[in-house]
DSSP file (Angstrom, degrees, kcal/mol; ACC not computed):
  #  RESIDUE AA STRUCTURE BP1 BP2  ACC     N-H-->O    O-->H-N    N-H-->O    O-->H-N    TCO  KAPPA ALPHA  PHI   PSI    X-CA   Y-CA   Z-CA
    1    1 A X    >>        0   0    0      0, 0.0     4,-1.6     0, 0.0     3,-1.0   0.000 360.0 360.0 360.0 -35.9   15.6    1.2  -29.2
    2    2 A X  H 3>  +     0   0    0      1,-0.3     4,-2.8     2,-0.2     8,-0.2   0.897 360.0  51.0 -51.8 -67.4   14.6    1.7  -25.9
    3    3 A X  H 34 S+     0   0    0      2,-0.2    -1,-0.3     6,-0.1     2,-0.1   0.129 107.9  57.1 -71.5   6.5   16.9    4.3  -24.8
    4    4 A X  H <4 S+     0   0    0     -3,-1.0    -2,-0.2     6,-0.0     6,-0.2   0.450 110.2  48.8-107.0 -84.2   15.9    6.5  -28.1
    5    5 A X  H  < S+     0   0    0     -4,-1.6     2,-0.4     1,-0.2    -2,-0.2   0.399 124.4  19.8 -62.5 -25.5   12.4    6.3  -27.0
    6    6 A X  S  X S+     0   0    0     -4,-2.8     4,-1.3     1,-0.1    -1,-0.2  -0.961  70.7 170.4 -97.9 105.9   12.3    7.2  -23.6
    7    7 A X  H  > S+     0   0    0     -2,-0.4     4,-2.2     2,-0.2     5,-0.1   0.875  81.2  49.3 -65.5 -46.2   15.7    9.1  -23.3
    8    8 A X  H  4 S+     0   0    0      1,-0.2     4,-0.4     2,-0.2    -1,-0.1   0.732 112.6  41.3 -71.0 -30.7   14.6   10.1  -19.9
    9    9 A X  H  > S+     0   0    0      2,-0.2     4,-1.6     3,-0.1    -2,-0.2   0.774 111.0  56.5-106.8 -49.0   13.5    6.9  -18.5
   10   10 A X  H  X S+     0   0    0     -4,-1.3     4,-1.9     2,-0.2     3,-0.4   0.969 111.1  44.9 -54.0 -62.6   16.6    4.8  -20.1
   11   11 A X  H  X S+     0   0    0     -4,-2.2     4,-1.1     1,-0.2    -1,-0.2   0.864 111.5  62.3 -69.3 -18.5   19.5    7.4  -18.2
   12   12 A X  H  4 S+     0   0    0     -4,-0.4     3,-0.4     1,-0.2     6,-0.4   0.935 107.2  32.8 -65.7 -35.6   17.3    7.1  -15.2
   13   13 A X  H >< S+     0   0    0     -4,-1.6     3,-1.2    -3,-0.4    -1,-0.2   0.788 113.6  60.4 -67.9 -32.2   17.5    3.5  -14.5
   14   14 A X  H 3< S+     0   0    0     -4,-1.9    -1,-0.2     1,-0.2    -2,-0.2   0.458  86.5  84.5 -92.8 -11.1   20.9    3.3  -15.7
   15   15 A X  T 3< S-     0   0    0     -4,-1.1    -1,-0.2    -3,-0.4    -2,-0.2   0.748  86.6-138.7 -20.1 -58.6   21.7    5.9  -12.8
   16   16 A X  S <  S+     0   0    0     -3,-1.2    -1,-0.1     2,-0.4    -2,-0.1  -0.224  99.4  53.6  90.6 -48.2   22.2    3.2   -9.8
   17   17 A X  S    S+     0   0    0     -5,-0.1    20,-0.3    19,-0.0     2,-0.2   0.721 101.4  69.7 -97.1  -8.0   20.4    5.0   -7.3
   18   18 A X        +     0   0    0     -6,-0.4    -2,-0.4    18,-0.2     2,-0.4  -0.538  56.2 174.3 -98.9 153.6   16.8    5.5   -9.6
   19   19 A X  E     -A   35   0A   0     16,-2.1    16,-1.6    -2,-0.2     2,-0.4  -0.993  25.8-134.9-156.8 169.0   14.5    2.5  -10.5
   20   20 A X  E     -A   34   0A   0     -2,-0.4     2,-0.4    14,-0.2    14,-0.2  -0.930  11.6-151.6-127.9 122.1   11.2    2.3  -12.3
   21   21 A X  E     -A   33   0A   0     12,-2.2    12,-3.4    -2,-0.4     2,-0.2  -0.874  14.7-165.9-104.9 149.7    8.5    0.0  -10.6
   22   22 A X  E     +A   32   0A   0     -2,-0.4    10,-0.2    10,-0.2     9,-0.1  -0.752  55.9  23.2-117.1 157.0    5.7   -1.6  -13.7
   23   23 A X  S    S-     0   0    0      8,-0.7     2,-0.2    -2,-0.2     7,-0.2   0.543  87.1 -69.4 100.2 111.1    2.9   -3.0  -12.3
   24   24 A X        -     0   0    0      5,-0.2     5,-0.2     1,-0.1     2,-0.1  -0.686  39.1-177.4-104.8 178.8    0.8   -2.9   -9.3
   25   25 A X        -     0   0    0      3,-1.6    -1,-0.1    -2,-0.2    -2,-0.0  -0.202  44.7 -85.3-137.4 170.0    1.2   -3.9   -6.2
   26   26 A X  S    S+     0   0    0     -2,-0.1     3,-0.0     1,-0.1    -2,-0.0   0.908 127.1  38.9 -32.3 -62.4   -0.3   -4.4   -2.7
   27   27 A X  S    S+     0   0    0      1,-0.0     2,-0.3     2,-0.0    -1,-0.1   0.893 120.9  38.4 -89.9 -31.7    0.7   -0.8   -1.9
   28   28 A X        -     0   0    0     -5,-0.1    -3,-1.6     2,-0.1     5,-0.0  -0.886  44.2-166.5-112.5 151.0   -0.1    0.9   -5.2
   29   29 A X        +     0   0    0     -2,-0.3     2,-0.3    -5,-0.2    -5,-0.2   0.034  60.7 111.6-123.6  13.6   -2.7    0.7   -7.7
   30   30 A X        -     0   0    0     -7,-0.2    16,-0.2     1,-0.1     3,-0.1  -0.669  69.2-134.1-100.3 146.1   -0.5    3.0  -10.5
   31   31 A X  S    S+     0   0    0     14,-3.0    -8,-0.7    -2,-0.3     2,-0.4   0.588  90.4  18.0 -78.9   4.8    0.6    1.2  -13.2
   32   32 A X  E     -A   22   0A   0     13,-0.5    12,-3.8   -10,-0.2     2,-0.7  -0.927  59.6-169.4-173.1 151.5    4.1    2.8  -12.9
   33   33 A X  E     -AB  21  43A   0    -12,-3.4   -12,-2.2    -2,-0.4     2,-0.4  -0.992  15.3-151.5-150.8 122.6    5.8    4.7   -9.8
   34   34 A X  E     +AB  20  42A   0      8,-3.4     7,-2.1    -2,-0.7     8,-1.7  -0.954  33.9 160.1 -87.7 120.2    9.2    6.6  -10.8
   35   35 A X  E     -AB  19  40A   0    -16,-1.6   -16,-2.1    -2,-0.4     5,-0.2  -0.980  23.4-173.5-159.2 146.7   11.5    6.7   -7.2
   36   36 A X  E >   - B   0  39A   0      3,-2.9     3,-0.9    -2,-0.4   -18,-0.2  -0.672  58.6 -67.3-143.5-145.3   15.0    7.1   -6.3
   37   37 A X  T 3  S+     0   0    0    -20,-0.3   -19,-0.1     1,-0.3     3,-0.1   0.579 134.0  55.9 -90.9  -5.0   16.6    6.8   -2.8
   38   38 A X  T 3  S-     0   0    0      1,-0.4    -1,-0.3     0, 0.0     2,-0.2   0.918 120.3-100.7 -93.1 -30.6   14.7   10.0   -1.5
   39   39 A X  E <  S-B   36   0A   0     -3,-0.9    -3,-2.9    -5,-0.0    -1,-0.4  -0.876  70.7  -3.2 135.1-164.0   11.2    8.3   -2.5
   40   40 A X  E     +B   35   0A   0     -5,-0.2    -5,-0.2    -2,-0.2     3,-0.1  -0.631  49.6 178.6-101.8 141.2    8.5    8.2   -5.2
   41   41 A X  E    S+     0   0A   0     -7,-2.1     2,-0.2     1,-0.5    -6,-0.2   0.770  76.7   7.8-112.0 -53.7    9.6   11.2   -8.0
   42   42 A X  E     -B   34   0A   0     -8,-1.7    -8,-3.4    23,-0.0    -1,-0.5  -0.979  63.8-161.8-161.9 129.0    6.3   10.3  -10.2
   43   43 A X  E     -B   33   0A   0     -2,-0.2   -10,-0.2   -10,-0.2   -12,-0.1  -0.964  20.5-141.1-128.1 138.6    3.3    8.0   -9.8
   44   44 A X        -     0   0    0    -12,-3.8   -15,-0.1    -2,-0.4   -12,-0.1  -0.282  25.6 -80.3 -77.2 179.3    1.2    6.9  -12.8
   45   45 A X        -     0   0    0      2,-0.2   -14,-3.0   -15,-0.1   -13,-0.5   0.195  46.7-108.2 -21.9 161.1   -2.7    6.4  -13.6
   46   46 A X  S    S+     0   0    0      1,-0.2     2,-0.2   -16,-0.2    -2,-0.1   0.954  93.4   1.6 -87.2 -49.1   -4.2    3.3  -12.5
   47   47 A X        -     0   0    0    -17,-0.1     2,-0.4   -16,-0.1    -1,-0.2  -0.714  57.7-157.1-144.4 176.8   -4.4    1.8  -16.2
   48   48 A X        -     0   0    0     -2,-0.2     4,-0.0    -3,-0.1     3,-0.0  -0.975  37.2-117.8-153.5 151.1   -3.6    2.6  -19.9
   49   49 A X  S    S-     0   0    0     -2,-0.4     2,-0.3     2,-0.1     3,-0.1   0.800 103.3  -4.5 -75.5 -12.8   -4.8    1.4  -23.2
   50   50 A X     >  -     0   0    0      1,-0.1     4,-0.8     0, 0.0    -2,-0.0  -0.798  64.2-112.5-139.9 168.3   -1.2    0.2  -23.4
   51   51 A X  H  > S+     0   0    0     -2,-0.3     4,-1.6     2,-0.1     5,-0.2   0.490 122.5  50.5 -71.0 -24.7    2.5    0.1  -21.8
   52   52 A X  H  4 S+     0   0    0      2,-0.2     4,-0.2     3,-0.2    -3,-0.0   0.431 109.1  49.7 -61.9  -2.4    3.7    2.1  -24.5
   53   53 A X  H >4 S+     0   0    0      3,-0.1     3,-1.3     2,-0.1     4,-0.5   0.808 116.1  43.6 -79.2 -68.8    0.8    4.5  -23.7
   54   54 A X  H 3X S+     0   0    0     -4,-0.8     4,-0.7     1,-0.3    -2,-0.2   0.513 112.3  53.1 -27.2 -39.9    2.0    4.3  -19.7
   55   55 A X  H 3X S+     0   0    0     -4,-1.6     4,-1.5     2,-0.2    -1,-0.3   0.821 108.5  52.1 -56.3 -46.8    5.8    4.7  -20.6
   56   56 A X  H X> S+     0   0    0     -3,-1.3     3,-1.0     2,-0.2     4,-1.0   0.949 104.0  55.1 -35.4 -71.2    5.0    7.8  -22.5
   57   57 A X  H >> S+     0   0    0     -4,-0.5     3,-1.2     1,-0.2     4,-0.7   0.776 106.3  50.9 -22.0 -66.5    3.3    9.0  -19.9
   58   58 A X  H 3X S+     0   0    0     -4,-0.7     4,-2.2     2,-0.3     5,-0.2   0.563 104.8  57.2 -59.3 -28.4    6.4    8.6  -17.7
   59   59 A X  H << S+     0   0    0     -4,-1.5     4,-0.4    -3,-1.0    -1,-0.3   0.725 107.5  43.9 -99.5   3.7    8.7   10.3  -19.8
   60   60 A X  H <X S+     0   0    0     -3,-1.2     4,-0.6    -4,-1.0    -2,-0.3   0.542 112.0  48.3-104.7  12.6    7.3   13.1  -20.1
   61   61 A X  H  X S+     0   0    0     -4,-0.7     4,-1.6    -5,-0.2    -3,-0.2   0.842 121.7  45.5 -88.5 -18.9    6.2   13.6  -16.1
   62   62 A X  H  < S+     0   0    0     -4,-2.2     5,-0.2     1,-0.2    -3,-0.1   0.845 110.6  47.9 -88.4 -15.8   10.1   12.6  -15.6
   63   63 A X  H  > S+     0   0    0     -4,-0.4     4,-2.7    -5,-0.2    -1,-0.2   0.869 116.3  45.7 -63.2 -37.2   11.3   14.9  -18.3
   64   64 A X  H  X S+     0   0    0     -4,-0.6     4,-1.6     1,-0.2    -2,-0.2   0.798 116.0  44.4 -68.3 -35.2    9.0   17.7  -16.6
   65   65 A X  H  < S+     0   0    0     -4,-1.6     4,-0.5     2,-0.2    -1,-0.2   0.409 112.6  55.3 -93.6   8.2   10.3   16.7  -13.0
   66   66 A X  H  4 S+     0   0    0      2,-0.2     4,-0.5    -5,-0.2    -2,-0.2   0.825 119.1  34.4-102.4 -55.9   14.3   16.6  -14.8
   67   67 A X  H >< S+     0   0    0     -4,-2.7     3,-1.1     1,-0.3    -2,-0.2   0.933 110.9  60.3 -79.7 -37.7   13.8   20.3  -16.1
   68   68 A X  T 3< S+     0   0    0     -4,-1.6    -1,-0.3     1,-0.2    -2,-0.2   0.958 111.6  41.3 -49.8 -52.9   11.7   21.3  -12.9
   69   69 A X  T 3         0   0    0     -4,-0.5    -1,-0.2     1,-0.1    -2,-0.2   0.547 360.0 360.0 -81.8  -5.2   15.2   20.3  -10.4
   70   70 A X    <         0   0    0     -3,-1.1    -3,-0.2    -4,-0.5    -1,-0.1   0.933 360.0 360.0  87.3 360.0   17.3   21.8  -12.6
């Protein structure tokens, strides 16, 4: 179920070199930070009426940053 609704966000994780951090942190105050071995790809909003809002969000800035690279 997961992997039909974020499509984008499912092949990333499942990548090996991509991760998704949920949550903040010390060092960040975004409820979600997209990164792979170069860095941070995508950083969310501090909050959301949801985590299905916040995941939303994220597949489409990673879908946007997928088509941007080509």
């Amino acid at each position: 179920m997961f992997d039909e609704q974020y499509p984008n966000l499912a092949a990333w994780i499942l990548d090996g070199d991509c991760w998704i951090e949920l949550g903040m942190t010390d060092y960040s105050r975004s409820t979600v930070r997209i990164l792979d071995i170069g860095g941070m790809i995508w950083e969310s909003e501090r909050s959301y009426a949801s985590v299905a809002a916040a995941l939303a969000d994220a597949e489409q800035a990673l879908a946007a940053w997928l088509a941007e690279m080509g």
